[in-house]
VEXZADO-828331 format. One record per residue: x, y, z of N, C-alpha, C, CB in turn; residue in one letter. Coordinates in steps of 0.02 Angstrom, whole numbers, padded with zeros to 5 digits, always signed. Glycine has a CB too. Example, Ala and Ser with C-alpha at 12.3 -4.5 7.8 and 13.67 -1.06 7.14 Angstrom:
+00660-00284+00390+00615-00225+00390+00660-00165+00390+00565-00224+00452A/+00642-00112+00354+00684-00053+00357+00645+00002+00394+00704-00030+00286S/
END
This chain:
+00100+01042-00658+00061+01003-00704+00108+00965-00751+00013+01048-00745X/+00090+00901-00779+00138+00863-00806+00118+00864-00872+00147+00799-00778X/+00186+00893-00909+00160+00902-00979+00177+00848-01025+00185+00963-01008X/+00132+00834-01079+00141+00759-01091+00139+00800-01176+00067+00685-01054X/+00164+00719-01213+00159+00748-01274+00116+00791-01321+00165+00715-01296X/+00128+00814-01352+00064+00851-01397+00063+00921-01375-00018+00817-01381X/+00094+00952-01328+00074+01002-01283+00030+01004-01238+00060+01041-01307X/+00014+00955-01214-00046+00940-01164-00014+00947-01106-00084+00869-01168X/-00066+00963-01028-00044+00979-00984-00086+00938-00939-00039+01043-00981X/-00087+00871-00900-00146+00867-00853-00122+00863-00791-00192+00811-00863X/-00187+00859-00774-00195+00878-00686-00237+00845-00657-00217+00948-00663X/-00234+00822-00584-00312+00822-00573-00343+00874-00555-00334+00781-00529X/-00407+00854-00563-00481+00924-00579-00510+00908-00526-00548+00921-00654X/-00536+00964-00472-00597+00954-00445-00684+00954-00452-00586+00982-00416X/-00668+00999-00524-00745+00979-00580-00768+01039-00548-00808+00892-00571X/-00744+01092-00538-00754+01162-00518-00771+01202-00561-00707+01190-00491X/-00737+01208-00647-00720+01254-00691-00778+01226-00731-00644+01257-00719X/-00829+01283-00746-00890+01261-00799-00855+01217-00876-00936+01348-00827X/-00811+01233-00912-00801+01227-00958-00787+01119-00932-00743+01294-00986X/-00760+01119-00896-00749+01061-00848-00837+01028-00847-00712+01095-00759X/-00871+01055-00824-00946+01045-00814-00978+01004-00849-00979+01095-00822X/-00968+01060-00916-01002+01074-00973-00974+00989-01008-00973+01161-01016X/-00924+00970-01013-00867+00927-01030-00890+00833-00995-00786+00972-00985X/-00909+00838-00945-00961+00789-00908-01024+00795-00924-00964+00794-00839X/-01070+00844-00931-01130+00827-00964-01138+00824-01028-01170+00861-00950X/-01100+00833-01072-01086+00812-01144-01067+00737-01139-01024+00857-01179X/-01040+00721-01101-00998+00636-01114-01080+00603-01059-00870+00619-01054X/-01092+00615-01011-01160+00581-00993-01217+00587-01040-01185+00607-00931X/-01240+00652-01085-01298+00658-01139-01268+00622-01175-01322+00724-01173X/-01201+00598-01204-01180+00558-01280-01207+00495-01241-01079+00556-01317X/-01172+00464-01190-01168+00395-01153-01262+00398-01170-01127+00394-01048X/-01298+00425-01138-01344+00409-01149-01392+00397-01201-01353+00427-01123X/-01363+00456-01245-01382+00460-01331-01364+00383-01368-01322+00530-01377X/-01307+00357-01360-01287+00313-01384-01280+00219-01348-01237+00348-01399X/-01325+00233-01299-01335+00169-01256-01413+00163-01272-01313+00177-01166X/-01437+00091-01265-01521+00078-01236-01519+00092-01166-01553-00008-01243X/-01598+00129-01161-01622+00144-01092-01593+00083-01036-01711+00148-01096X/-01576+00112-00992-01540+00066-00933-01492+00073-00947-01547-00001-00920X/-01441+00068-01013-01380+00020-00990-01319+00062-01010-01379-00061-01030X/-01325+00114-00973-01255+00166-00979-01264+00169-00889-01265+00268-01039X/-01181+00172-00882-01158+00194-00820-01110+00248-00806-01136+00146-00793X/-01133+00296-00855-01088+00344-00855-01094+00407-00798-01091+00367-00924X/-01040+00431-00764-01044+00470-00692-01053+00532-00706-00984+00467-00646X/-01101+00559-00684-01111+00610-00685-01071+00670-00620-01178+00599-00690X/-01077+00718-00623-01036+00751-00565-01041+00745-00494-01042+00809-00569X/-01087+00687-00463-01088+00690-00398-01059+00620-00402-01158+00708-00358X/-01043+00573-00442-01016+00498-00458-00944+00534-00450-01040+00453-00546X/-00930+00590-00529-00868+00595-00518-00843+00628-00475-00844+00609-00556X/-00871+00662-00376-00831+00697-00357-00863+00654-00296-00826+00775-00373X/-00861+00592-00299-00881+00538-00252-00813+00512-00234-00934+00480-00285X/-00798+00472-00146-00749+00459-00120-00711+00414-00159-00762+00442-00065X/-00648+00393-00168-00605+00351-00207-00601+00363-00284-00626+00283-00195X/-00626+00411-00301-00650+00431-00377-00578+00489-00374-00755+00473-00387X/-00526+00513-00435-00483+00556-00433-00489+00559-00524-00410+00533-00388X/-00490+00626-00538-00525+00649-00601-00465+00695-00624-00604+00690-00589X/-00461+00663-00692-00381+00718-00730-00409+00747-00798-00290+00657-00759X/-00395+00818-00817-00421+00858-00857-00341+00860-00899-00461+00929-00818X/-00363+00868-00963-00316+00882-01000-00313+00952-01043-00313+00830-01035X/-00263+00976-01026-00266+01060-01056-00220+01087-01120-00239+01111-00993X/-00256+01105-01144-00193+01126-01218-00187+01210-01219-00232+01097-01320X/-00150+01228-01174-00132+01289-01162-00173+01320-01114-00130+01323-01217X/-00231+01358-01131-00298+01360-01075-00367+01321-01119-00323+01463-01051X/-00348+01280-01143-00446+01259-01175-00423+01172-01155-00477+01280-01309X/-00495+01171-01120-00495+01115-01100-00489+01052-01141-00539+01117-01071X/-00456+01004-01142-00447+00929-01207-00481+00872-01192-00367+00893-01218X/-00493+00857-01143-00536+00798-01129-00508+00781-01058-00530+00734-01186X/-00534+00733-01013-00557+00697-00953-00541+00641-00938-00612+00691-00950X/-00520+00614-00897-00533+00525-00881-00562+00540-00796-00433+00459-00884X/-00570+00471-00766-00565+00476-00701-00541+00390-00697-00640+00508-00661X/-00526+00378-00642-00535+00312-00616-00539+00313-00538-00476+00267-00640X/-00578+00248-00517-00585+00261-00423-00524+00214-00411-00675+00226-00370X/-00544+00211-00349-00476+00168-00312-00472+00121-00320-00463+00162-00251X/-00499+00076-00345-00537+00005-00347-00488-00010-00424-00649+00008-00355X/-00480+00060-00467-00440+00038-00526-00501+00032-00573-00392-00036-00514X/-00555+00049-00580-00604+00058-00617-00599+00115-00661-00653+00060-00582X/-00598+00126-00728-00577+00182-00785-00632+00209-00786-00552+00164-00860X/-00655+00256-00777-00719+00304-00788-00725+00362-00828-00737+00329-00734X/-00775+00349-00886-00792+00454-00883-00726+00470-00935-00773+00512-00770X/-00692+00438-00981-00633+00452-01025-00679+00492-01092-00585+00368-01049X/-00661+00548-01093-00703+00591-01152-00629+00646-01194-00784+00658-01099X/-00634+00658-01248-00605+00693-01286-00639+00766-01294-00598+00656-01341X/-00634+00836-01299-00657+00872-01310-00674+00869-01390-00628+00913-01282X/-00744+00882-01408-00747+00886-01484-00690+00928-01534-00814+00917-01496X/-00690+00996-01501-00634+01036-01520-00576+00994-01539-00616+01083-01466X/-00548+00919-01490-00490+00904-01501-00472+00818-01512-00457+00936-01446X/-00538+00832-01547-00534+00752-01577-00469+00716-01630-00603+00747-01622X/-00449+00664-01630-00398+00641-01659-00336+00684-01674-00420+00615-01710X/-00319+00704-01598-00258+00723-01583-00204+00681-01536-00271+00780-01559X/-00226+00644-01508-00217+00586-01472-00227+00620-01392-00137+00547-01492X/-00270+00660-01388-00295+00673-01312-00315+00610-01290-00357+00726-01302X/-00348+00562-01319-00398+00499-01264-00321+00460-01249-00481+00427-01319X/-00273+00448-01300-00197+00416-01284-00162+00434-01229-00149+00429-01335X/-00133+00512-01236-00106+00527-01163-00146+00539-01102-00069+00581-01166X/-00212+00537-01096-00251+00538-01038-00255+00468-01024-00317+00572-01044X/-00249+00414-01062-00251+00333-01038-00189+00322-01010-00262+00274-01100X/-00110+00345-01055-00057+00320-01027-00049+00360-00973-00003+00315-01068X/-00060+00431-00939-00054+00438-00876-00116+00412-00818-00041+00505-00875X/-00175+00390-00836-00199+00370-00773-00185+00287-00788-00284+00398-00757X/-00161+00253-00821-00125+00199-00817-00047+00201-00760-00111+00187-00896X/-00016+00240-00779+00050+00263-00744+00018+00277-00677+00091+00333-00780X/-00032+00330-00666-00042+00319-00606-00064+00265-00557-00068+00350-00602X/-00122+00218-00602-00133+00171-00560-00065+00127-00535-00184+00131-00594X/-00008+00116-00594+00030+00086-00563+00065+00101-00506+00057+00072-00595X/+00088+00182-00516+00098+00204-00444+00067+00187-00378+00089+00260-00445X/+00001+00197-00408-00048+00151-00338-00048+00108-00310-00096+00132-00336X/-00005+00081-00356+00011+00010-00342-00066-00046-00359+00038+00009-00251X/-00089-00018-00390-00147-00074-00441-00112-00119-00476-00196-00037-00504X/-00184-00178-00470-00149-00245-00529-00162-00253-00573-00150-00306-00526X/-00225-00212-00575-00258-00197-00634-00306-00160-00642-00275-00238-00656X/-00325-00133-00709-00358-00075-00724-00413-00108-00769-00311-00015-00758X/-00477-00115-00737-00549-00117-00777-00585-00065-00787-00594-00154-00750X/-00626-00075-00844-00675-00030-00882-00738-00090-00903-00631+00013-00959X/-00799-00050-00902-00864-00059-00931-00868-00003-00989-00924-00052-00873X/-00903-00015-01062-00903+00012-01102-00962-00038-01137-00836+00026-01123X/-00990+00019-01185-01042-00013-01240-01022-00055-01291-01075+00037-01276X/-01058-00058-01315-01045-00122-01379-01051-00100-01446-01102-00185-01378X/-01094-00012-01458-01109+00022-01523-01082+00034-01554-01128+00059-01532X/-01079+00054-01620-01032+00091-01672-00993+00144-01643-01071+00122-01729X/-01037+00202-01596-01005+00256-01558-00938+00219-01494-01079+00302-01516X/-00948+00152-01481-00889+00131-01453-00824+00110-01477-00904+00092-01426X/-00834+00095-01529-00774+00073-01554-00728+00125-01576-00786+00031-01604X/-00734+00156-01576-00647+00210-01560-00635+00196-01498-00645+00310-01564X/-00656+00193-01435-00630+00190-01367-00586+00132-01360-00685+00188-01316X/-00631+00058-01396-00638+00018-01388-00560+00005-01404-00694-00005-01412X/-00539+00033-01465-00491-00002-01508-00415+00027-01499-00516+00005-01585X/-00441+00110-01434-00382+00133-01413-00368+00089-01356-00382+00205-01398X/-00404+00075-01330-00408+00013-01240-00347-00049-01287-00542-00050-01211X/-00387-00060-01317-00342-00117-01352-00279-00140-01385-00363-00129-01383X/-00271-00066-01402-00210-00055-01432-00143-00026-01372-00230+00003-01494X/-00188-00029-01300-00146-00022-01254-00143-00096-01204-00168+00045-01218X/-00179-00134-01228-00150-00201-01198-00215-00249-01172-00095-00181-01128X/-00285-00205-01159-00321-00224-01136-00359-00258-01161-00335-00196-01113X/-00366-00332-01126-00419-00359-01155-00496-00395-01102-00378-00413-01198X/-00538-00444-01161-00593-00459-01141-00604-00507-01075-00618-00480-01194X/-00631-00469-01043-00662-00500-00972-00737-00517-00933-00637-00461-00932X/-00747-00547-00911-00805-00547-00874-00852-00490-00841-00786-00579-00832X/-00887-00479-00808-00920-00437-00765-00891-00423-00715-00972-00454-00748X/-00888-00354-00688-00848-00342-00607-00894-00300-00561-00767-00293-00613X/-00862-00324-00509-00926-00256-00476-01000-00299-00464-00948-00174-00553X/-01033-00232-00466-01105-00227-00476-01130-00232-00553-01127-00161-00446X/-01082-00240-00592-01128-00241-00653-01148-00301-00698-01102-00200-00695X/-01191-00318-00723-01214-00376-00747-01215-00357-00841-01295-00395-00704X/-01191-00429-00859-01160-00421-00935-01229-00431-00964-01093-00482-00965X/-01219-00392-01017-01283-00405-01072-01247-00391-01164-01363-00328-01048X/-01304-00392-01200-01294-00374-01261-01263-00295-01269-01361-00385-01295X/-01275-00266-01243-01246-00183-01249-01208-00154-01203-01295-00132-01250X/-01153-00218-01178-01094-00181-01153-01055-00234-01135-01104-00129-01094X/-00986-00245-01120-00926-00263-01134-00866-00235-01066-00914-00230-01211X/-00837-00307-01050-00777-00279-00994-00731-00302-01018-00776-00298-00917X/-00672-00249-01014-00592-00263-01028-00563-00245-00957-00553-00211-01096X/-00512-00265-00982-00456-00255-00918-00383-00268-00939-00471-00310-00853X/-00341-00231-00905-00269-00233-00914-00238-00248-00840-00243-00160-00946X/-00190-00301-00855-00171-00329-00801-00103-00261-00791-00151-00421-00813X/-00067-00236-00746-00018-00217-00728+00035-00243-00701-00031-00188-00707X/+00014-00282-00659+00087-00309-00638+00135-00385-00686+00069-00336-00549X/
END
């Protein structure tokens, strides 16, 4: 496991370990708590253990710290902090290693869909403060008033 600053340890997860579980339906009930009906796309556990999807847990000794995922496509998914370990910079070193990884992947770039609410803007302003900025619609998803695409170019 690669230990990154702070004492953190991640890995990827197969979304096996309840505490892991528990950790995805907290970040899908917030996504949904804090979006209008329709317009959250947040993955729930059969999204996140869906083909091209690779999911990294962050550990601070044995208690779980928070999550990212991204699919192959270079799409950022599912990035949550454990409440326990808020403003420790868990959402920081879980971005700069699945960033590092995509580049390994050899990605050109790394997109995200995200909301537009008050509850977004911490995500919003760590994305940003790592390089990423405002983009169009990708994919399947269609832009509206309550959500927002960035992207970071890599190469």
């Amino acid at each position: 496991m690669p230990h990154v600053p702070g004492g953190l340890s991640i890995r990827v997860d197969d979304l096996a370990d309840p505490r892991v579980r528990e950790l995805v339906a907290l970040h899908v009930g917030s996504m949904l708590a804090d979006s209008p009906p329709g317009t959250s796309y947040a993955l729930d556990l059969t999204g996140l253990t869906g083909p091209g999807m690779t999911v990294w847990t962050a550990w601070a000794d044995h208690d779980l710290a928070g999550m990212v995922a991204l699919s192959a496509t270079g799409e950022l998914k599912s990035m949550r902090t454990h409440p326990d370990h808020l403003r420790r910079g868990v959402a920081a070193a879980l971005l700069v290693h699945v960033l590092d990884r995509a580049r390994a992947r050899g990605l050109d770039q790394v997109v995200l869909e995200t909301g537009t609410g008050p509850a977004f803007a911490p995500a919003v302003a760590l994305y940003r403060r790592h390089g990423f900025v405002d983009r169009g619609p990708f994919g399947t998803y269609v832009g509206g008033p309550d959500n927002q695409f960035l992207e970071l170019r890599l190469s």
